[in-house]
N, C-alpha and C positions, 0 to 999 in steps of 0.2 A: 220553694218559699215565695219566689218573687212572682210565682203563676198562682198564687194564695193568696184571696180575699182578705183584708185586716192584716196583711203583713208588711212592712217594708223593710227589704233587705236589699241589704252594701256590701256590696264584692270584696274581698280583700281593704281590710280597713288602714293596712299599714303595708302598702304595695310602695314602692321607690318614690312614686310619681306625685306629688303635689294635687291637692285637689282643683284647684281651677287649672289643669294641664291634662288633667286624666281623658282619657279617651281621644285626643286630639295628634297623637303619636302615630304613624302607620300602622309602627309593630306592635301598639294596641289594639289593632282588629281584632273582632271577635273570632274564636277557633268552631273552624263548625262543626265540631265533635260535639260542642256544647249547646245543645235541643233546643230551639224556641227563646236563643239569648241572641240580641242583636246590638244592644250597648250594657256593659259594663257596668257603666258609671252615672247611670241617670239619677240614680237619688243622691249621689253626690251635690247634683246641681240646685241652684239657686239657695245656697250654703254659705254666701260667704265668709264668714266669720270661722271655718274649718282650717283656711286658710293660715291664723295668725297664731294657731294650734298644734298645725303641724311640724312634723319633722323626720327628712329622710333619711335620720339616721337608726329609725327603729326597725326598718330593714334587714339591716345588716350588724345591727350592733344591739348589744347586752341583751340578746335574744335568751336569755332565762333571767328568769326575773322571780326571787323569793317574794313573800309574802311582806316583804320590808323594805323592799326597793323603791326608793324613791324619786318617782316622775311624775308631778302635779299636769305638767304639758300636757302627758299620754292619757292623763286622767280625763282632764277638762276637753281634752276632744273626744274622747268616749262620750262624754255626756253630751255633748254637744250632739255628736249625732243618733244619742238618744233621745234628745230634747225636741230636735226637730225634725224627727219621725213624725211623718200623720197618722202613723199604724203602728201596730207592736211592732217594734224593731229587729233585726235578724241578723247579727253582724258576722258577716262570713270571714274568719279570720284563716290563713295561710301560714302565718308568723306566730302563732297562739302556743306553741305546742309548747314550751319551755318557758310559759307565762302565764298557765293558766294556777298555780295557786295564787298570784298577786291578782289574778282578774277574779278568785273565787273570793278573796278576801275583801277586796274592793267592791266588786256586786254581787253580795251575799243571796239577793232575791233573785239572780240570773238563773237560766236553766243552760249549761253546758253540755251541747251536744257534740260528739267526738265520733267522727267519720274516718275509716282506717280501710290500706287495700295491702291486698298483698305484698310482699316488697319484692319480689321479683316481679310483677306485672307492674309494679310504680317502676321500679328500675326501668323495664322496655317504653314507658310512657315517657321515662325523665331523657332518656336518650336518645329517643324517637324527636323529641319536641329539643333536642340542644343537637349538643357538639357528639358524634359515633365516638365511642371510648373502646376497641379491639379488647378481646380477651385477655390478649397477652400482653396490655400496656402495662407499661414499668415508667417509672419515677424515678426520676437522679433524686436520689436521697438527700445529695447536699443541697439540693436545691428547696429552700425554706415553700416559698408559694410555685406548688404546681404547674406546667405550664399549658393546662388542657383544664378544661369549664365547660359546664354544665347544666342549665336548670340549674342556678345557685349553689350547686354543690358544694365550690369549693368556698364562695361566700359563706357560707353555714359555718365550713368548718373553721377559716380563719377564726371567728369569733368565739366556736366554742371549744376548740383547743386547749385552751388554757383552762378552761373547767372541764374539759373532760378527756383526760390527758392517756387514754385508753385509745385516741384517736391519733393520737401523734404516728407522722409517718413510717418512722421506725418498728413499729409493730405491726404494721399494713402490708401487704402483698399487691392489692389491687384496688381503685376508686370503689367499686363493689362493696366493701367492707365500710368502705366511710359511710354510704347509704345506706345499708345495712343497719350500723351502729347507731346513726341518726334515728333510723326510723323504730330500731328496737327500744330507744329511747323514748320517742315520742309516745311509742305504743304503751309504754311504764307507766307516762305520766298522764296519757289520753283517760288508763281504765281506773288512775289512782284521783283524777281531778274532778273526771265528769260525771254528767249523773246519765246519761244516758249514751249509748254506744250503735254505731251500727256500723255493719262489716260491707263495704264494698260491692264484691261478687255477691255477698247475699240479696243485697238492695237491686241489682241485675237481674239477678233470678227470681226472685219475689218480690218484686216491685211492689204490687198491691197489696198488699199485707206485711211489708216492712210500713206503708206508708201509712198506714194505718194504726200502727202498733208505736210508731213516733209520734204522729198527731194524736193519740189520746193520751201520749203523756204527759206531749206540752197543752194540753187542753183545747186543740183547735177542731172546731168541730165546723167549721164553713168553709168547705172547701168541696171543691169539683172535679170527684176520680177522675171523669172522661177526659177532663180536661190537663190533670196532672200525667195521665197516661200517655197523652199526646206527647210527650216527653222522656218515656221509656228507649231506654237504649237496647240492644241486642243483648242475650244471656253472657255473660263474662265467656270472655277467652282463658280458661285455665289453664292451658297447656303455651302460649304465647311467649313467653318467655323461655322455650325450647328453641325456638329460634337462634337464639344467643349462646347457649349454651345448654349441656346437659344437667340432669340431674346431682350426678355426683361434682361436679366446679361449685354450684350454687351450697350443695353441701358442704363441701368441706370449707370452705369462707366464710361459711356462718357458722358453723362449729366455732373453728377458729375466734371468730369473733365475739360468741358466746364467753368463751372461755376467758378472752382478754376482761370481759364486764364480771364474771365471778372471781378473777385476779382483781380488781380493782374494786368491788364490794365489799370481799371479803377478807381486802387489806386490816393489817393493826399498826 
């Protein structure tokens, strides 16, 4: 979007970091997995009134959010950096996933695009980019907060613990399962909220004809394949998270975990 004519798009709208701070971190450099991105945070700048908006506790805290939640704060900085877009605006949310009926409610005329990958190839991405979590890691049970982190892992789950109590450690076997559950989650409410969907390794593999079959729905017709192409990554790695383990481990932990979310569905 941000290599797209008439767009401007904002990385991560409710990333930790304060806006007049953003990008100025080391361990904010850019990852060069990521094609043709060299700052993050530029349409952030010359904002600043986002400043007295924000707040870094949307992070990490009341990360689901019904249609009735109320946060004027979270509101008025959405707008704001809707306002002061020169272009249609693009807000690339991270945090969204357990917030998108209060953002459907709230921006009824928004188009909600929902981006999903595998969750055993996000697992090798989320472990790859943190802390190595061994197969065979166990948990002192008595021990409330974990003492091993990850790509916000266990941030996630402090928070949503308590609504989604399918998650609690005493049902779990392995970090695995809390990713798992997060992301089988996410995926419920990605295909229940959004209005349009795209699968990962499919965007890999057919690059130009996902990209196309997106942009005529959000109605963008000025844009320049050669030059979004320049941007294509290599066909997905499907087999990648063989590495880590086999076939049947990934199995049977999502069974498992499966099972705990129809135990808890189909509670009375």
């Amino acid at each position: 979007f941000r290599n797209t004519d008439g767009i401007t798009a904002y990385y991560e709208p409710l990333i930790e970091e304060s806006p007049e701070n953003r990008g100025t971190a080391k361990k904010h450099g850019t990852d060069p997995t990521h094609i043709g991105v060299k700052d993050y945070h530029a349409e952030y700048k010359n904002i600043p009134e986002l400043t007295e908006h924000y707040s870094s506790q949307w992070a990490f805290h009341h990360l689901i959010m019904d249609p009735y939640h109320f946060d004027p704060k979270l509101e008025k900085y959405i707008d704001c950096l809707i306002q002061k877009a020169p272009s249609r605006p693009v807000l690339q949310f991270n945090r969204a996933d357990f917030r998108l009926q209060w953002l459907k409610t709230k921006y009824p005329n928004a188009s909600i695009l929902f981006l999903y990958r595998h969750p055993r190839n996000q697992w090798m991405s989320m472990i790859e980019q943190g802390v190595a979590i061994p197969r065979n890691y166990r948990w002192d049970k008595n021990d409330l907060w974990p003492d091993i982190n990850t790509f916000y892992l266990w941030d996630w789950w402090r928070d949503l613990h308590f609504q989604m109590p399918f998650l609690k450690l005493e049902h779990l076997e392995h970090p695995y399962q809390i990713h798992y559950l997060l992301w089988r989650m996410s995926y419920i409410y990605g295909f229940q909220f959004s209005d349009y969907q795209i699968r990962y390794e499919t965007l890999l593999d057919s690059f130009e004809s996902e990209i196309e079959k997106c942009f005529k729905f959000l109605h963008i017709d000025n844009y320049d394949m050669d030059q979004l192409l320049t941007l294509k990554k290599n066909p997905s790695q499907k087999i990648k998270w063989r590495k880590y383990a086999d076939d049947i481990w990934f199995e049977t932990l999502e069974e498992k975990s499966e099972q705990l979310l129809i135990s808890f569905f189909s509670w009375k």
